[in-house]
C-alpha positions in Angstrom: 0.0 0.0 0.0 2.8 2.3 1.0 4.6 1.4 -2.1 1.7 1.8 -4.3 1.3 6.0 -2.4 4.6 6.3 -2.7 4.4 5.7 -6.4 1.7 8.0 -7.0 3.2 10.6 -5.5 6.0 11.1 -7.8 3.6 11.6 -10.5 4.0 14.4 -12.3 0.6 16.8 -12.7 -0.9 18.8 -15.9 0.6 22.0 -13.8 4.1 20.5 -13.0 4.3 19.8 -16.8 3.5 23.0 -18.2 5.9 24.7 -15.4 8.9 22.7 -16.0 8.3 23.4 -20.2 7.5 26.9 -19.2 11.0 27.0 -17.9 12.5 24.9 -20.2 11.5 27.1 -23.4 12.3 30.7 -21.0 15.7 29.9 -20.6 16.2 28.6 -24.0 15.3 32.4 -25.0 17.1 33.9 -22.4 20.7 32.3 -22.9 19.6 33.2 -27.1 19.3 36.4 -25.6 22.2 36.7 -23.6 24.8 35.3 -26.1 23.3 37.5 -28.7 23.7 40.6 -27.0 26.9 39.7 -25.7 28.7 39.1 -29.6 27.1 42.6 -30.5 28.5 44.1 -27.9 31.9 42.6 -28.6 31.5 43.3 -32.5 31.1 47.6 -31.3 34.0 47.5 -29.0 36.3 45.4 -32.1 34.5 46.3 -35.3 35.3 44.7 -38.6 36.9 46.7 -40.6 35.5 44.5 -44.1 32.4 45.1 -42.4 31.9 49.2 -41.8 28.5 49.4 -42.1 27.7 47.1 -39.3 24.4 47.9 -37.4 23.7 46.0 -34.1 20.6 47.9 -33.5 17.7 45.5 -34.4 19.4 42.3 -33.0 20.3 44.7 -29.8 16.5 45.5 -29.4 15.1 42.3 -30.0 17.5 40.7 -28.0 16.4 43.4 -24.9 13.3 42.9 -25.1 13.1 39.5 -25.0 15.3 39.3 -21.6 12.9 42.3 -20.1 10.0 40.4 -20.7 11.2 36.5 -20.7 13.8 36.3 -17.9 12.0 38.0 -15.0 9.1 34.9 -15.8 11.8 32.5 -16.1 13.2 33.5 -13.0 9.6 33.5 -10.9 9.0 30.0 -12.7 12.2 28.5 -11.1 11.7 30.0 -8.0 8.5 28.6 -7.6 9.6 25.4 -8.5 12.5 25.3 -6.5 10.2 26.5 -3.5 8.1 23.3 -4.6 10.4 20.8 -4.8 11.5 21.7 -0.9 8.4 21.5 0.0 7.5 17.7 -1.5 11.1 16.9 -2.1 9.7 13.4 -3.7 8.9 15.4 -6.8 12.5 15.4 -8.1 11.8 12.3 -9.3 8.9 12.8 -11.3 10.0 11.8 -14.9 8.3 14.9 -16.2 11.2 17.1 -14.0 14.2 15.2 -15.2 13.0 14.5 -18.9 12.4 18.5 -19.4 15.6 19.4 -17.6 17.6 17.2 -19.4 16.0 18.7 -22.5 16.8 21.9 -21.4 20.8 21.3 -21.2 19.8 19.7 -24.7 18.3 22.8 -25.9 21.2 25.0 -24.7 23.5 22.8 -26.3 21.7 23.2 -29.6 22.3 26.8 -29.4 25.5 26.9 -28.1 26.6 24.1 -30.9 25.0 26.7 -33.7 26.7 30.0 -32.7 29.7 28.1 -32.3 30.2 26.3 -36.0 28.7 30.1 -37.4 32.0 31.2 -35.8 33.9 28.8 -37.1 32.4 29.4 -40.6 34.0 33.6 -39.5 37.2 32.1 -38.7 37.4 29.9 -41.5 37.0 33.0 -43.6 40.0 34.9 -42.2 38.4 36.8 -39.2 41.5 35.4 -36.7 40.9 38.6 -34.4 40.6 39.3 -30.7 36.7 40.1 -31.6 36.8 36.3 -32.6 38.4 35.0 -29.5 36.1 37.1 -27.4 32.7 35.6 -29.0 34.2 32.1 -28.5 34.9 32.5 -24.8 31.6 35.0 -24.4 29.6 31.7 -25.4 32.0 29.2 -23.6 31.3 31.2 -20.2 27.3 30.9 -21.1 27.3 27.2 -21.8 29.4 26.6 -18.7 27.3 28.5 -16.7 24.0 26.6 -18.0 25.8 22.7 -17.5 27.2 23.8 -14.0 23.8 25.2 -12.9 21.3 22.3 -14.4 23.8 19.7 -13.5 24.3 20.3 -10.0 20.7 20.8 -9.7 19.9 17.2 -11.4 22.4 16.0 -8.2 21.7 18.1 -5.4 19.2 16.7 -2.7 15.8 18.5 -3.2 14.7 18.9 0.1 17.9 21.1 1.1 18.7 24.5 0.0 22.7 24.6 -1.9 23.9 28.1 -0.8 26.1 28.0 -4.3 23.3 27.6 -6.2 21.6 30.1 -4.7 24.6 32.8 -5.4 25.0 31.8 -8.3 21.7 32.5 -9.4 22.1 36.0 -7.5 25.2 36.7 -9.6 23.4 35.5 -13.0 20.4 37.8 -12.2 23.0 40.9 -11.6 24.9 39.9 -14.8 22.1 39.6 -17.1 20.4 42.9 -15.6 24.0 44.5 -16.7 24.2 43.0 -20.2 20.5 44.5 -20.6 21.5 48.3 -19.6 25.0 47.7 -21.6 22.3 47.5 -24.5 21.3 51.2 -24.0 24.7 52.5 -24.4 24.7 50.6 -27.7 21.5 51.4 -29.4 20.5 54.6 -27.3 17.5 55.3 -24.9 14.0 54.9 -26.6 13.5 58.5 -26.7 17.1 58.7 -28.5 16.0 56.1 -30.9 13.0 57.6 -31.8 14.9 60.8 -32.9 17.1 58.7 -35.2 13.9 57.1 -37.0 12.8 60.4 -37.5 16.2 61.5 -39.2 15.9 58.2 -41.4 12.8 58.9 -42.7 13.9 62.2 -43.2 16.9 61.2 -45.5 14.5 58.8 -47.5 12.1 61.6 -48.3 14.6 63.8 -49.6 16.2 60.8 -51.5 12.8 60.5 -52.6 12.1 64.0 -53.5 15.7 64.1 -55.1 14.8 61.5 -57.6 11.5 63.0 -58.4 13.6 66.4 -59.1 15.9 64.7 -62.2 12.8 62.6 -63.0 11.0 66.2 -63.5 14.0 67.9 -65.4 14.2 64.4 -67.9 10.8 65.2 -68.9 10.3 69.0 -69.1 14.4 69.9 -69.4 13.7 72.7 -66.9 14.1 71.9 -62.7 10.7 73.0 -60.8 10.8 76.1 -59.4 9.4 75.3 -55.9 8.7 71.7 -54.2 5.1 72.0 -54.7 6.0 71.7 -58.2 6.5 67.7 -58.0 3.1 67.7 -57.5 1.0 65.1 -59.6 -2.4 64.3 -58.9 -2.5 61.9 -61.8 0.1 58.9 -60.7 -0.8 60.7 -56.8 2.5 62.0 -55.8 2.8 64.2 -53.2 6.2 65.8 -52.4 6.8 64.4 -48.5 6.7 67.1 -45.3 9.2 67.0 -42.7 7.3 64.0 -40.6 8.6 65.4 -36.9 7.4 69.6 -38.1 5.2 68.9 -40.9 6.6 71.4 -42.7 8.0 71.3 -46.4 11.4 70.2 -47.0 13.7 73.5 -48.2 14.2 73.1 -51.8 16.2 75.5 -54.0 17.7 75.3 -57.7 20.6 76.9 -57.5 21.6 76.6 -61.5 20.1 75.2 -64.7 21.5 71.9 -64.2 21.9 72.1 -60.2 19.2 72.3 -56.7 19.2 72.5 -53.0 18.0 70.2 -50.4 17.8 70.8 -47.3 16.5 69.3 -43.3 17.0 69.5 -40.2 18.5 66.9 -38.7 18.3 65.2 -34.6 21.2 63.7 -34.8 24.3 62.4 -36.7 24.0 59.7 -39.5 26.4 57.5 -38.0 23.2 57.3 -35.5 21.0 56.1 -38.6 20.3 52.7 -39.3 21.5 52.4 -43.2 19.3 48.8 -43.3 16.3 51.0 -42.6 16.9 53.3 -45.8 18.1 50.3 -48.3 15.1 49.1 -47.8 13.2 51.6 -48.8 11.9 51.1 -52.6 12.4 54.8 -54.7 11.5 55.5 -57.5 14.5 55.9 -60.1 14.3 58.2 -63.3 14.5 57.1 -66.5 18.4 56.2 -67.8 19.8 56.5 -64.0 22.3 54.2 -63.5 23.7 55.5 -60.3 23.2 53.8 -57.0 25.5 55.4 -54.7 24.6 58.6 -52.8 25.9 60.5 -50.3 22.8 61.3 -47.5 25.8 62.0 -44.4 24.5 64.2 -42.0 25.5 66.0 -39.0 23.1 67.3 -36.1 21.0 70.9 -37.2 20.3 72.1 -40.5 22.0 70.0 -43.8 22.3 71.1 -47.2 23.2 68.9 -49.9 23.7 70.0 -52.9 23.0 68.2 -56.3 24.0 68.4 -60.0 22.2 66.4 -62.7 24.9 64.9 -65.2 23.0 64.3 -68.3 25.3 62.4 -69.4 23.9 59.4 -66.7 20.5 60.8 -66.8 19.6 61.7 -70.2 16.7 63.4 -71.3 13.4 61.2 -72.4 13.3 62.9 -76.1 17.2 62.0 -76.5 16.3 58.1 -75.0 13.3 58.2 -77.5 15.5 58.9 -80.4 18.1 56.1 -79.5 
């Protein structure tokens, strides 16, 4: 009879279950997270120099926000569980604890394995650098970190509390809370990032506007005399306004062949994400070959000036005739 109580006691429940895979699939996340964050940081403090246009910004905010949101749970999950298992110290041998926790050092490996043979694939293309020696030993101390930590806790008796688990957990909390804030020194405070959007979209317009400008002078071989100009209610188009004033963007044609453009800018365009304007689908006038532009910017008003060669963007009569 005892045997047969005994037995049933170990049983894992519906709640146990979902707990333990509620963990499981948090920390999975969180050491993504963590490792994430931690090869950005080390890619700003030893950039590439093959790769200058480097922007950590979107895997730095993803990566935030899932440890804001994810690790806190994960961290209330195991301390309920923990407090749990002390208190029926016969549920550390439920098969639903030890299956999910082994999955979960199986998980971590996973990830671990992954970020490792992408760094190998770096290294095997020539990036033998302290940046690459940093990432390797960033994820080494993560995986150890996980093993040591799920391991002991697989071996430690569950009815007693380990005081080096318990500090350890402490330190992990601190660490991770620093690695988060590390990530607004990186991609700037919200308010700070909202200011750079602002100054992308800015940049695009006028790219926008620019392209409308040659496409204007291709068809009518004169440049418009004021922004409003651009306007065409039959395709739709509506010369952009300043999306943070609402006012128009300061145009000027400054010569037959050569215009103004000007904005005011928030901040510098080594703030701007670069993958946030390539993205961006413009329109491009007809015979324009060229794909490189300047749009650096400092903080306050910026000019930039233009001069339509029409030797790369030719007039449509001249194409016609071709």
């Amino acid at each position: 009879m005892e045997a047969t109580l005994s037995s049933q006691s170990v049983k894992s429940s519906p709640r146990d279950v979902f707990m333990y895979l509620f963990a499981t699939i948090a920390l999975y996340f969180s050491v993504w997270s963590v490792i994430q964050l931690l090869l950005q940081y080390i890619s700003v403090l030893f950039p590439d120099p093959l790769n200058p246009y480097f922007d950590p910004g979107s895997t730095v905010r993803w990566s935030m926000a899932l440890l804001v949101i994810i690790f806190p749970a994960y961290c209330w999950v195991s301390r309920f569980l923990r407090r749990d298992l002390l208190a029926h110290p016969e549920k550390s041998e439920i098969r639903a604890r030890k299956w999910l926790l082994y999955l979960t050092l199986f998980l971590a490996a996973l990830l671990i394995i992954g970020d490792l043979v992408a760094l190998i694939y770096s290294f095997l293309e020539g990036e033998i650098t302290t940046r690459f020696f940093l990432k390797i030993i960033a994820i080494l101390i993560v995986a150890a970190a996980v093993f040591w930590y799920y391991l002991r806790d697989l071996r430690t008796n569950a009815s007693s509390s380990d005081a080096r688990m318990t500090l350890f957990a402490r330190l992990a909390i601190a660490a991770v809370a620093l690695i988060v804030v590390g990530g607004f020194f990186v991609v700037g405070s919200p308010f700070r990032q909202r200011l750079v959007r602002f100054d992308s979209q800015k940049a695009s317009d006028l790219q926008n506007i620019q392209w409308q400008i040659v496409s204007f002078w291709q068809k009518k071989e004169v440049l418009p005399q004021k922004i409003e100009d651009l306007r065409d209610d039959i395709s739709g188009y509506i010369p952009p306004r300043d999306p943070q004033s609402g006012e128009a963007y300061d145009y000027q044609p400054t010569d037959a062949l050569a215009f103004r453009l000007c904005a005011n800018f928030n901040t510098s365009s080594n703030e701007s994400s670069a993958n946030e304007m390539s993205q961006v689908k413009l329109p491009v006038p007809v015979g324009g070959g060229g794909t490189s532009e300047n749009w650096r910017h400092g903080e306050g008003r910026v000019c930039f000036e233009r001069t339509i060669d029409p030797a790369l963007y030719p007039l449509e009569k001249t194409l016609l005739k071709r």
